[in-house]
N, CA, C and O of each residue as an XYZ file, in Angstrom:
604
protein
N     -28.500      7.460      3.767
C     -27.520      6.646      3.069
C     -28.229      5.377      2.608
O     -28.776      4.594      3.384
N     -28.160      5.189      0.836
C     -28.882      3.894      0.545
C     -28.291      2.317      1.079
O     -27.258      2.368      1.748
N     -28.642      1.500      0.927
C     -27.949      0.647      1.537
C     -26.641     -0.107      0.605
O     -25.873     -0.893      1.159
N     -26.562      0.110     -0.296
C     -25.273     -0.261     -0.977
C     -24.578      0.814     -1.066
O     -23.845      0.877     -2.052
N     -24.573      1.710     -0.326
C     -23.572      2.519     -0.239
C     -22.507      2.358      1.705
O     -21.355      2.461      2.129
N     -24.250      1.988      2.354
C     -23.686      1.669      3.601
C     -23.028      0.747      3.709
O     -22.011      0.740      4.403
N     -23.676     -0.759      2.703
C     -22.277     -1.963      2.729
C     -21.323     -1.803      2.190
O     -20.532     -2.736      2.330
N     -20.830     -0.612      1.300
C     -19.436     -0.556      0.668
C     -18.647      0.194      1.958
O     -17.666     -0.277      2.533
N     -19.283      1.418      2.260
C     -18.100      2.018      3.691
C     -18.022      0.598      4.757
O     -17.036      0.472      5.483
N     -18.926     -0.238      4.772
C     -18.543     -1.304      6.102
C     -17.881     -2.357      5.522
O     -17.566     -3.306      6.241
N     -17.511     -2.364      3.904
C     -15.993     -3.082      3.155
C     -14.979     -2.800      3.524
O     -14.090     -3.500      4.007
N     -15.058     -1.136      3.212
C     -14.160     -0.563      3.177
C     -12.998     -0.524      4.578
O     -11.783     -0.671      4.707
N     -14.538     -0.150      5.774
C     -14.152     -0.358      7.345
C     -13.331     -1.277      7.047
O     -12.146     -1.018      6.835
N     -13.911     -2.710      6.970
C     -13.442     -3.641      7.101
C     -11.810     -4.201      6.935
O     -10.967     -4.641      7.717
N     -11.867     -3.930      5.497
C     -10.452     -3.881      4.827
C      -9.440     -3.220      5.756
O      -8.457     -3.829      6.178
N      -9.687     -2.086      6.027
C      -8.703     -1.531      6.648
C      -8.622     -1.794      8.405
O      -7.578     -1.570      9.017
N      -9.789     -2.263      9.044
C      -9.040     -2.859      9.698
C      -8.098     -4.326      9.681
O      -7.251     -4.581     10.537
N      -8.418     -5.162      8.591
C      -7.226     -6.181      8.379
C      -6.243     -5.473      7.827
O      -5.373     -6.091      8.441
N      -5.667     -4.753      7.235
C      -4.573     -4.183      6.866
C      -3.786     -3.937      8.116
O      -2.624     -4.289      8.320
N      -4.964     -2.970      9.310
C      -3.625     -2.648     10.411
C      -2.902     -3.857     10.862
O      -1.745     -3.718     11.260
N      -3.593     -5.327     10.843
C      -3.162     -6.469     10.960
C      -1.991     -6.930     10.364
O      -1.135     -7.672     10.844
N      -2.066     -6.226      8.881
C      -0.541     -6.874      8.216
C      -1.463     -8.268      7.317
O      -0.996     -9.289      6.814
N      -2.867     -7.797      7.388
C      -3.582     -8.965      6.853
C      -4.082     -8.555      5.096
O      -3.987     -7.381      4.736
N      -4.529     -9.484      4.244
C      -5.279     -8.489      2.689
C      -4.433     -8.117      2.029
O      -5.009     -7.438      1.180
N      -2.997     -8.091      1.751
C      -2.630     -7.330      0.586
C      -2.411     -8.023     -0.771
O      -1.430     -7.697     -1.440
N      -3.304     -9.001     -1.234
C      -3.595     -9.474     -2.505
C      -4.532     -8.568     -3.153
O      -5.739     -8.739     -2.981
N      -4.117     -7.666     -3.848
C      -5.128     -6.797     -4.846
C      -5.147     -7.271     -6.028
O      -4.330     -7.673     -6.857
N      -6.620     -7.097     -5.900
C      -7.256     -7.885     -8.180
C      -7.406     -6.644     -8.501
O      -7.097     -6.390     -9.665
N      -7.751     -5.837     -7.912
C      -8.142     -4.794     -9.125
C      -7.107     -3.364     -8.703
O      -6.409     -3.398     -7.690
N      -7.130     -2.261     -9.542
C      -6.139     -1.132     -8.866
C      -7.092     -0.015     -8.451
O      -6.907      1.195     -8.572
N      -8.014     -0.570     -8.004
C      -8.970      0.573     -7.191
C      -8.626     -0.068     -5.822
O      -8.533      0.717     -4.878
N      -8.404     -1.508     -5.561
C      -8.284     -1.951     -4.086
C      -6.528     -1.719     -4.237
O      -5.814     -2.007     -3.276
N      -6.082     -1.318     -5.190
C      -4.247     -0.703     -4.482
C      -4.285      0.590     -3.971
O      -3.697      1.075     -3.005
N      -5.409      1.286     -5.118
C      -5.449      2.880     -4.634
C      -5.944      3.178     -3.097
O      -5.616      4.153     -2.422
N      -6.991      1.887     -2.625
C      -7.521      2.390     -1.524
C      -6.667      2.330     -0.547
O      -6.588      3.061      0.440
N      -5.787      1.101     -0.962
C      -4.832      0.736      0.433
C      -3.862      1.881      0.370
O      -3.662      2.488      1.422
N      -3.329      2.200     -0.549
C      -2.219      3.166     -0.867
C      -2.475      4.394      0.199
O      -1.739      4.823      1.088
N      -4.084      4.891     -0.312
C      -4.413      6.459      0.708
C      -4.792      5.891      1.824
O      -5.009      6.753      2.676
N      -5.050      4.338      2.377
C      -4.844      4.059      3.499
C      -3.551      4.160      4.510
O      -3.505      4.701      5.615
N      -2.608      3.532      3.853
C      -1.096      4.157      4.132
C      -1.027      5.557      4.155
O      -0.691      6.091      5.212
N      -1.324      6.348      3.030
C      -0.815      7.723      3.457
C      -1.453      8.391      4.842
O      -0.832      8.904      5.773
N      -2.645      8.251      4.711
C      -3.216      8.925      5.424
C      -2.705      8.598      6.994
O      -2.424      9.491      7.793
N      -2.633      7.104      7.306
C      -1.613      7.022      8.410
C      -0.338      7.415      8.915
O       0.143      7.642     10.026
N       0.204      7.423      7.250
C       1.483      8.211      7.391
C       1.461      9.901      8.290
O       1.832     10.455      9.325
N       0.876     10.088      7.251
C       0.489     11.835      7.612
C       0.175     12.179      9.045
O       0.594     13.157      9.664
N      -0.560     11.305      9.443
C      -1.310     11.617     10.589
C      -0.146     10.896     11.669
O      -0.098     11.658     12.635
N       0.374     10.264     11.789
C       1.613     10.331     12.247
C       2.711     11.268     12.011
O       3.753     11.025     12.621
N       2.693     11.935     11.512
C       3.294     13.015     11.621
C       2.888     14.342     11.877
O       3.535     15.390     11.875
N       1.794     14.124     12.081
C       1.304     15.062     13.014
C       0.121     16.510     12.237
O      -0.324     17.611     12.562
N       0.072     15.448     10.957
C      -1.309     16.680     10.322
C      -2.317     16.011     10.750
O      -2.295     14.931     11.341
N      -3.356     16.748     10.408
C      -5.005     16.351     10.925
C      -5.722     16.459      9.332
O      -5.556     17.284      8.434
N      -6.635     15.165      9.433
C      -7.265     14.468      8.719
C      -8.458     15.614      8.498
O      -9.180     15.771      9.483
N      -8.847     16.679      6.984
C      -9.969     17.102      7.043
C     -10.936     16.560      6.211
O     -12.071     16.819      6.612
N     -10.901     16.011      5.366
C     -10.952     14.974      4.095
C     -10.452     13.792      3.700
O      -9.263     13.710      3.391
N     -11.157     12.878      3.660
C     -10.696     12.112      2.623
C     -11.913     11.859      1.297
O     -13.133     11.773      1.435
N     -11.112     11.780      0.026
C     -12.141     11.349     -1.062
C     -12.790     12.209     -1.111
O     -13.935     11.949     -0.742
N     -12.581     13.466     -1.487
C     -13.703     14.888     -1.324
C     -13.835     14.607     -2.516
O     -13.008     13.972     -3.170
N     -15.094     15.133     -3.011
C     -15.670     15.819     -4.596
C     -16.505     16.739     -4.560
O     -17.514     16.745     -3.855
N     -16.186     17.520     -5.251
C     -17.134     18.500     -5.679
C     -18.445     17.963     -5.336
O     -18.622     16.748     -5.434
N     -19.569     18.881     -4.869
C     -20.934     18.810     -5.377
C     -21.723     19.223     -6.490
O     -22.904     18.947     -6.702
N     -20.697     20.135     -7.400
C     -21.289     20.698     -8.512
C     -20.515     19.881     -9.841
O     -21.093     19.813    -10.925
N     -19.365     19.370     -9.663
C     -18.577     18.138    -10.320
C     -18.229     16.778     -9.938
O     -17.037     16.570     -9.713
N     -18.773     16.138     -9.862
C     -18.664     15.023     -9.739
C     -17.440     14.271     -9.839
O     -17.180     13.245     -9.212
N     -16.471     15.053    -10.948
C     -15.453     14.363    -11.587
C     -14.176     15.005    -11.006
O     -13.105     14.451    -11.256
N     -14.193     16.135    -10.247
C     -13.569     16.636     -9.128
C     -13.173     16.089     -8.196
O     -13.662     16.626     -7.202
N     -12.419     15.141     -7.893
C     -11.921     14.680     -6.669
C     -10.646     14.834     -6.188
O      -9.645     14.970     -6.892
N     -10.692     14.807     -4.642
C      -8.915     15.357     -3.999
C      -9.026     13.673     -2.985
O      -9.921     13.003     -2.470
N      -7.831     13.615     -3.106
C      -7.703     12.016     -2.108
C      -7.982     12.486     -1.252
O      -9.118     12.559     -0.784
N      -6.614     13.097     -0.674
C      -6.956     13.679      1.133
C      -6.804     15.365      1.155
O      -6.245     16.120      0.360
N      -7.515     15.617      2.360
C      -6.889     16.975      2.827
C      -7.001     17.158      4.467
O      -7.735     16.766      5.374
N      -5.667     18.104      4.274
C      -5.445     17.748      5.718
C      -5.036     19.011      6.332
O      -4.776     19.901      5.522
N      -4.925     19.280      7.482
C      -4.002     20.954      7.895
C      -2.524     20.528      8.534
O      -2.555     19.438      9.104
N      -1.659     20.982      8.536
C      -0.613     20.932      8.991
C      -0.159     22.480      9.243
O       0.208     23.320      8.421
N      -0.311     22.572     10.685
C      -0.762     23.869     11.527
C      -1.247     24.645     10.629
O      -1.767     23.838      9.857
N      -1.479     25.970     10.087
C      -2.079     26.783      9.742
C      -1.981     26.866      8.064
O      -2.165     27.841      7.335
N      -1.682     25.705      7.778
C      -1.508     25.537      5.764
C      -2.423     24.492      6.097
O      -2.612     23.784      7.085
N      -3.106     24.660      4.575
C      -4.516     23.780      4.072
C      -3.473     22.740      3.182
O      -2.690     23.274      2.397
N      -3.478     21.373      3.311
C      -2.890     20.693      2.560
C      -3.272     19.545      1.424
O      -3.138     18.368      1.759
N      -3.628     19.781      0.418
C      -3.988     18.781     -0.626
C      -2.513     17.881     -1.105
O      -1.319     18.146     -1.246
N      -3.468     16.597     -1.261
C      -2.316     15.512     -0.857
C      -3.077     14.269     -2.045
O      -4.060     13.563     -1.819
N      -2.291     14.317     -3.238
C      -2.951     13.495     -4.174
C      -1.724     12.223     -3.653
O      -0.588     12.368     -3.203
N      -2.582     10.896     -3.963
C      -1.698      9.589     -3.505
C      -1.422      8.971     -4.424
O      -2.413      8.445     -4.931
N      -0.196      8.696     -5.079
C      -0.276      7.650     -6.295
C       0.333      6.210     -5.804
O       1.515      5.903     -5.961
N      -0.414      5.575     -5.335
C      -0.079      4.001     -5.262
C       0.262      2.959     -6.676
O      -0.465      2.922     -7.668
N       1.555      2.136     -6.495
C       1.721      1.643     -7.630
C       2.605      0.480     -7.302
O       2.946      0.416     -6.121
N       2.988     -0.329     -8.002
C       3.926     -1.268     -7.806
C       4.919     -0.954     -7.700
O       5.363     -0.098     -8.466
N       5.583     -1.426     -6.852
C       7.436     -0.985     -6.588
C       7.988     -1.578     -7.792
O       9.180     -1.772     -7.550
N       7.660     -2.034     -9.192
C       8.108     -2.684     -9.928
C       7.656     -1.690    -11.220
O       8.237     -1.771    -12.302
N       6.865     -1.014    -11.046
C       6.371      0.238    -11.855
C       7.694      0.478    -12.647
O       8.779      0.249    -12.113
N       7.596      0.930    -13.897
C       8.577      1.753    -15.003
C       8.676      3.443    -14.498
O       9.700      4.120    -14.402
N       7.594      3.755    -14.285
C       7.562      5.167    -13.671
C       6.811      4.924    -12.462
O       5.923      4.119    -12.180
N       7.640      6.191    -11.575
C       7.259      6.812    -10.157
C       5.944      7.049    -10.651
O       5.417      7.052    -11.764
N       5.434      7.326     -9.012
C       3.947      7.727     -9.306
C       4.319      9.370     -8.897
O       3.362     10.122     -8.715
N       5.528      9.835     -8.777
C       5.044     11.309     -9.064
C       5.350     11.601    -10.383
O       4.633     12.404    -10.980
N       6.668     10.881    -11.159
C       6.607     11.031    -12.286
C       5.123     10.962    -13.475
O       5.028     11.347    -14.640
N       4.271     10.399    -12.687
C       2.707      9.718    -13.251
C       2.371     10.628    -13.624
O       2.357     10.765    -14.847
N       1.874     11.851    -12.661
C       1.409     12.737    -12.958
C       1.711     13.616    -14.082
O       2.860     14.046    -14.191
N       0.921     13.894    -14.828
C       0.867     14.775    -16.267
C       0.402     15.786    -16.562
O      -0.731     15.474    -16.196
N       0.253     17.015    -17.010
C      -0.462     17.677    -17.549
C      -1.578     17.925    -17.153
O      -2.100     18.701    -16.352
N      -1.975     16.899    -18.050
C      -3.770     17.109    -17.913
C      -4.248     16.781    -16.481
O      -5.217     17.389    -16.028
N      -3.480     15.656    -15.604
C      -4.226     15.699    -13.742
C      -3.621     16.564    -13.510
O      -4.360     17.249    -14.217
N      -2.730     17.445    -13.075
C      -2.291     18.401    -12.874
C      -3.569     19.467    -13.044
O      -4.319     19.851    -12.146
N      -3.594     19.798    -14.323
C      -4.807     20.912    -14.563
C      -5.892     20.107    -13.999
O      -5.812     20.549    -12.853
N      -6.977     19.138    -13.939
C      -7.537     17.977    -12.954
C      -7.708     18.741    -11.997
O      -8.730     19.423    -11.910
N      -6.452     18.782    -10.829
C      -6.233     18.845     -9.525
C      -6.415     20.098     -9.100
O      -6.977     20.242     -8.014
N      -5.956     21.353     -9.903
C      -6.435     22.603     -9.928
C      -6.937     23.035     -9.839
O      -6.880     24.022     -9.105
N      -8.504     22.469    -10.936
C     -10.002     22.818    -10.733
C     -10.078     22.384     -9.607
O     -10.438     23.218     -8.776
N      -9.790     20.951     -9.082
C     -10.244     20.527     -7.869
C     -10.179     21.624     -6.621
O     -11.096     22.269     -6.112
N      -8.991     21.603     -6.365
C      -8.700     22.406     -5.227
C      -9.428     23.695     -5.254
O     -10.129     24.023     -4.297
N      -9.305     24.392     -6.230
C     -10.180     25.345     -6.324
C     -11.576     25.621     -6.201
O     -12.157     26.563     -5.662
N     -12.159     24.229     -7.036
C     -13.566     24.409     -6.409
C     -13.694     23.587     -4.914
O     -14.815     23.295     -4.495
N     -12.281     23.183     -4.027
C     -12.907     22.704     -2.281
C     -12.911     24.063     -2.201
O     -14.079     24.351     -1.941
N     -12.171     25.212     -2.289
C     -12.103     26.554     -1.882
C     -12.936     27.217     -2.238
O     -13.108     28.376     -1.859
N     -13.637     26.603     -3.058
C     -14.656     28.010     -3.503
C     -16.015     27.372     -2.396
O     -16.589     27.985     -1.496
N     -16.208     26.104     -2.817
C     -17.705     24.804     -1.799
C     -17.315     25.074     -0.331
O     -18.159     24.732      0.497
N     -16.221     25.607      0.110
C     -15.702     25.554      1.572
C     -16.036     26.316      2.263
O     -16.729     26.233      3.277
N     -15.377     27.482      1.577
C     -15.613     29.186      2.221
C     -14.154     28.970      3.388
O     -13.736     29.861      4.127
N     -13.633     27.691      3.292
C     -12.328     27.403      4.304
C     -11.448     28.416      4.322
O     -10.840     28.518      3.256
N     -11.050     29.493      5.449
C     -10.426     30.873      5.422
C      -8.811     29.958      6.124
O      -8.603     29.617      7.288
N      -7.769     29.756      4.708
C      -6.801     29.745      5.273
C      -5.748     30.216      4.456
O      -5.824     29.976      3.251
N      -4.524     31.009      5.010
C      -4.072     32.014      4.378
C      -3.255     31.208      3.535
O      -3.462     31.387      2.335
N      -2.177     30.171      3.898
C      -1.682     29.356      3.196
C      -1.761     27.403      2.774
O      -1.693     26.498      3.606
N      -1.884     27.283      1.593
C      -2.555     26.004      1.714
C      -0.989     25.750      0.343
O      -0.245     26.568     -0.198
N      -1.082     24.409      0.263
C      -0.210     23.297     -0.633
C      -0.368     22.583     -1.492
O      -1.571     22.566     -1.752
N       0.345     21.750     -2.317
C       0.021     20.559     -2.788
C       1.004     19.573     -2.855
O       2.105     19.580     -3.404
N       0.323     18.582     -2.093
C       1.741     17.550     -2.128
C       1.656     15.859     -2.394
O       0.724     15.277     -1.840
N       2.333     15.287     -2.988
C       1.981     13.796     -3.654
C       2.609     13.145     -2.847
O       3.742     13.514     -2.539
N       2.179     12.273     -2.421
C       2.497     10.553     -1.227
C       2.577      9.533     -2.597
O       1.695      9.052     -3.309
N       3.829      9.456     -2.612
C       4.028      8.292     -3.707
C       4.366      6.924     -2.807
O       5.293      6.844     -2.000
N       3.201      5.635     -3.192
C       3.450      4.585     -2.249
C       3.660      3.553     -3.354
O       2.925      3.190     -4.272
N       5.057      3.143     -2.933
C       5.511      2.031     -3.791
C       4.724      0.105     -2.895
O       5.080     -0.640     -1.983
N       3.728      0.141     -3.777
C       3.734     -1.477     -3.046
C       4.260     -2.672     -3.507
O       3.908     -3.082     -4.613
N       5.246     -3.450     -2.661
C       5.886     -4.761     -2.889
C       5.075     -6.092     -3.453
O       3.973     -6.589     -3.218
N       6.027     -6.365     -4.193
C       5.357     -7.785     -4.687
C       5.438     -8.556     -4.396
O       4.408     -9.202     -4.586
N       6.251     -9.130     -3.882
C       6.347     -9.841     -2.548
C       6.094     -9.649     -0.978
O       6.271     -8.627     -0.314
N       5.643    -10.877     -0.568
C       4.495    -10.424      1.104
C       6.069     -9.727      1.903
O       6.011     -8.773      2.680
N       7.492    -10.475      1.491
C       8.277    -10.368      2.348
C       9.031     -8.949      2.635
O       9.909     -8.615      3.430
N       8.241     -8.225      1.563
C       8.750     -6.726      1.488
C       7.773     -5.917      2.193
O       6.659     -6.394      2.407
N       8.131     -4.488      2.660
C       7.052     -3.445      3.239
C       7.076     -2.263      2.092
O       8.013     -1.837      1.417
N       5.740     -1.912      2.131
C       5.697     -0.641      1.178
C       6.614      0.348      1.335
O       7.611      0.269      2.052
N       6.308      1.230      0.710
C       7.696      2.234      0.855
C       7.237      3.965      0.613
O       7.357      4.331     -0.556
N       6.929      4.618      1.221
C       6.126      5.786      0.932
C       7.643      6.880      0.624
O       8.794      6.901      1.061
N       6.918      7.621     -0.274
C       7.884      9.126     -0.184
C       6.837     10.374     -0.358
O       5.832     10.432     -1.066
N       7.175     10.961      0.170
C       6.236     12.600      0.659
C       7.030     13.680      0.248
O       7.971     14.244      0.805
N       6.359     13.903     -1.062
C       6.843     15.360     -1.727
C       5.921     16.273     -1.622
O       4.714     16.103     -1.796
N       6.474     17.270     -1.333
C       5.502     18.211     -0.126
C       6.126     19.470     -0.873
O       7.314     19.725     -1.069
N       4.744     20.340     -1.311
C       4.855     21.636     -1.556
C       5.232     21.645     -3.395
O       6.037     22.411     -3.924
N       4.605     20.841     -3.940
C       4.866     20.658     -5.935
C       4.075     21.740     -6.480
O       2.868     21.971     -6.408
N       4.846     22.234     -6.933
C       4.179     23.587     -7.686
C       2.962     22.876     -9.164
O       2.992     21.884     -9.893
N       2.437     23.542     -9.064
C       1.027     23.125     -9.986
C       0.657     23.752    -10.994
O      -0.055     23.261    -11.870
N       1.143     25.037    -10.992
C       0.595     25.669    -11.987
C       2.078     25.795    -13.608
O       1.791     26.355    -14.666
């Protein structure tokens, strides 16, 4: 691991442990909403009792292939795209999704299944839409739509 890759995961560490604090949620840019967002989900999830097999996967043969999380929830393989957004947003972040990520997400999943060789009979796809507040005095607000048909 080069070393600006090792100081970005020990940002990243970082960040999220002030978050479990309730500390950091001033975001400048919407790559630091997205991160916090699949930071939330992924806590979410895992409180409820799936297991963490991925996060931030990509392809090795695409680069441009990426799945936020994946996770098992007993014997289903679960892909779990996160759309973090402002609770003040015009559109949901499942409404976000379009077409073209849709077809996106397809290849994706398909090529973790093909790079995996992962033998599981039933697998999913499901969107963690995290609304974040604009004000400190509000808490985010997650909704978990589980099982969105894709094709």
């Amino acid at each position: 691991m080069n070393g600006s890759r090792l100081f970005e995961l020990m940002s990243r560490k970082a960040r999220e442990y002030l978050w479990g604090f309730g500390l950091n949620h001033n975001f400048k840019s919407s790559s630091r909403k997205g991160e916090y967002g699949e930071w939330l989900a992924r806590k979410h999830l895992i409180r409820k009792g799936y297991v963490l097999l991925e996060n931030n996967w990509r392809s090795r043969k695409n680069q441009k292939l990426e799945i936020d999380l994946i996770f098992k929830d007993g014997n289903i393989l679960v892909f779990v795209e996160v759309r973090a957004r402002s609770s003040k947003s015009l559109v949901s972040g499942y409404e976000s999704i379009n077409r073209k990520k849709l077809n996106s997400l397809h290849r994706a999943f398909t090529a973790y299944l093909r790079e995996n060789g992962h033998i599981f009979e039933h697998y999913r796809f499901d969107v963690l839409e995290v609304d974040l507040p604009t004000s400190k005095s509000e808490d985010p607000e997650l909704f978990h739509h589980e099982n969105i048909a894709i094709f």
